[in-house]
N, C-alpha and C positions, 0 to 999 in steps of 0.2 A: 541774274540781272537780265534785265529784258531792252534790248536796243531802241533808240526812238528813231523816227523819220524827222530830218529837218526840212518843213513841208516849204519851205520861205525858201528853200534852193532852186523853186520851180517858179519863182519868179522872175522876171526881166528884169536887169540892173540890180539884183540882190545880191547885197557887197558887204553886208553883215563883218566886220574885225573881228568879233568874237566866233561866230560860228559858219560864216563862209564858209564853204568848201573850195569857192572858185575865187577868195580874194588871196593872189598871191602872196601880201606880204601880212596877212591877218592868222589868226591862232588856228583855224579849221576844225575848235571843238566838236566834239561827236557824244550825244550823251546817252545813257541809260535811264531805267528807271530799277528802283532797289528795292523795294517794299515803300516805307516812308521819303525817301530818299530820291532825288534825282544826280546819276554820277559822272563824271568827266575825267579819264587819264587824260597825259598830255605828257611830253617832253620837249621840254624848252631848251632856244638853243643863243646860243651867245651872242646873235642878235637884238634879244631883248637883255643885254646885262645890264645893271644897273654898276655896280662894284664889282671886281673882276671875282667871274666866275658865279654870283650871286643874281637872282632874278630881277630885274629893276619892280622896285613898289608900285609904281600905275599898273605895271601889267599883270601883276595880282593882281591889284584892284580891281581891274578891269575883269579878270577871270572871276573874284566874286563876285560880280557884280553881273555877271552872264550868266553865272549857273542859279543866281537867285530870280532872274529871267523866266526861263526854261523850268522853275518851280511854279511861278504864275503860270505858265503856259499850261502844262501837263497833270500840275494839284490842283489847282483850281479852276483849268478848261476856260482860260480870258488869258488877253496881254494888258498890262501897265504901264507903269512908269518908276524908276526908282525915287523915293521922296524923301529918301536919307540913309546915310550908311555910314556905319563907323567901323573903321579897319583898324585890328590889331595885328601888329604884326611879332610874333614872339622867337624864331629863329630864321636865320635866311633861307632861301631856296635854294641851294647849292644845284647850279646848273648842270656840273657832271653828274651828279648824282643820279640822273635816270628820271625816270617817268616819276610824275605825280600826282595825284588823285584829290579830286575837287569834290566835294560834296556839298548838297543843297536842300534842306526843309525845312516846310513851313513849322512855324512855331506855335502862332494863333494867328487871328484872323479879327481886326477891329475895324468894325463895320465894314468898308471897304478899303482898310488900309489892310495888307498882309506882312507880316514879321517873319521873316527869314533868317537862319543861321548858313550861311557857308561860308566852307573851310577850304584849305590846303594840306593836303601832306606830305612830305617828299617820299620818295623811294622806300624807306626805311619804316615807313607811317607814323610819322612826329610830325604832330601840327605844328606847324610853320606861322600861318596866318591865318585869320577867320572874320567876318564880319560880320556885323548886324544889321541886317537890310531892312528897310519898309518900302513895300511898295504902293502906291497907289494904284489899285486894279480899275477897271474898266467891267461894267455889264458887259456880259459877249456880244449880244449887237451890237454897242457901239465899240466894243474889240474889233469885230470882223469888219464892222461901218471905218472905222476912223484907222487902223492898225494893220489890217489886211491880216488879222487872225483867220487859220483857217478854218476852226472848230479842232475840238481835242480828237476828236477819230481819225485826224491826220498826219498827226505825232504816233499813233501805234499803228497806224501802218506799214510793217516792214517790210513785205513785201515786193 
């Protein structure tokens, strides 16, 4: 796995919930890339419960909903917009349970819509929950014009 740069950290005011580094009460996702794959551990903590002990459903949500993000950004070198997502959710996220692992790839690619699959798994690696994303993408100029993409050579950065 090879780490990625969150190149939006190095902006003014950037307050990102999912992938902040500096928004104190937001997730501070940090991703990889896997071959096909873009990936995300995390251990969640009983601030975001939903039922005790169990992860609240938005903030899945929200976590696929970020790493299918982060699959426009780095697979296809543009940002988007999500333009539909259907969340299954099949066992809970047991919050003691330890770190767990997000995973994110493209599936196809319809004209400029992209299909995404990401998942959850806990500790244990039992999917939990997974989604199915479409995004609508953006040509990169108007990524970097309207989004403040910074170009994908900024994301392998690690340096």
């Amino acid at each position: 796995m090879k780490p990625l740069r969150n190149p939006y950290a190095d902006l003014e005011n950037y307050n990102c919930f999912g992938c902040s580094p500096d928004n104190p009460i937001g997730l501070n996702l940090q991703f990889y890339e896997d071959e096909d794959h873009i990936i995300a551990t995390w251990k969640p903590d009983h601030n975001l419960e939903g039922f005790f002990n169990v992860l609240h459903g938005g903030i899945q949500a929200t976590i696929l909903d970020e790493i299918a993000s982060w699959v426009v950004f780095v697979k296809l070198g543009t940002a988007g917009m999500t333009s539909t997502m259907n969340v299954k959710y099949k066992r809970p996220v047991n919050i003691e349970s330890g770190e767990i692992t997000i995973r994110g790839k493209l599936i196809e690619m319809k004209r400029n819509i992209a299909v995404i699959k990401s998942e959850i798994f806990d500790s244990n690696g039992n999917l939990c929950s997974y989604a199915d994303v479409q995004y609508f993408t953006f040509s990169t100029e108007k990524a970097k014009e309207k989004m403040h993409y910074p170009g994908l050579e900024k994301f392998k950065d690690t340096e």
